[in-house]
N, C-alpha and C positions, 0 to 999 in steps of 0.2 A: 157727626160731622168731623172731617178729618182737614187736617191745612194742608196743602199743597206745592211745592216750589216748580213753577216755570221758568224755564230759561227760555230768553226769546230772543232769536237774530234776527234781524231784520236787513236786507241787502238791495242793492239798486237792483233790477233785470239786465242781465248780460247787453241787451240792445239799446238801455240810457247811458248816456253820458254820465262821467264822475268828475264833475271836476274839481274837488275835495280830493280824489284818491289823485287824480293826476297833482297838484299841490303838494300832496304830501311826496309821491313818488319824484318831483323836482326839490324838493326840501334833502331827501334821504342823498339824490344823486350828488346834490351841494356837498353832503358832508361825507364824500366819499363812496357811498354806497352804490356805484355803479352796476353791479350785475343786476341789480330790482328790476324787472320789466315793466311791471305795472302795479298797481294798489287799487280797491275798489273799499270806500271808504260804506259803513254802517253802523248799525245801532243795536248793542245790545241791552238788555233788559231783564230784571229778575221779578216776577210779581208773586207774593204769594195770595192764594186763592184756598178760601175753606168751602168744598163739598165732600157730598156723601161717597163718591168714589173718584176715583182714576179716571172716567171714562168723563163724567159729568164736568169735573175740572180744565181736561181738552175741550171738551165743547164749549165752556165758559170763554176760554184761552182764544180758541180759535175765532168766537163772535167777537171777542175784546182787537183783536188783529183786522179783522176783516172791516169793522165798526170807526176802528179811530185808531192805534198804532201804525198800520201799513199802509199805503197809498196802493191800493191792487191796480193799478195803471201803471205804474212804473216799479213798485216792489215785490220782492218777495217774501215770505215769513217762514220761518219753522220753528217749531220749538220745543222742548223736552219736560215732559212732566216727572214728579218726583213727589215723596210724601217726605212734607217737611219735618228737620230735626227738631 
């Protein structure tokens, strides 16, 4: 068995509403930062996972996304696997 590092984004769907990024992007505007158009606010995430390969770890990764980190109604997921240092 090998450990694993995921990196995981997790981001609203282009077609939900942000209104966390909109907040922030009136917060940024306040303090000057007008050129900002927008902000789409998310979550990122590091989990390590110990399987026998690369491939076994994504699928772990991906049922743990699909299962209970991402809301597949309104979110989206991706995420990078990696053998941990």
């Amino acid at each position: 068995m090998s450990t694993f590092l995921a990196r995981v984004d997790i981001t609203l769907k282009p077609t939900v509403n942000d209104p966390q990024g909109l907040t922030i992007r009136g917060a940024l505007h306040s303090l000057g930062f007008k050129e900002v158009q927008s902000v789409r606010a998310g979550k990122y995430m590091e989990i390590r996972v110990e399987a026998a390969t690369p491939e076994e770890a994504e699928a772990r990764v991906t049922e743990m996304c699909r299962k209970l980190l991402a809301n597949p109604v309104i979110e989206d997921y991706r995420f990078e696997i990696e053998e941990a240092k």
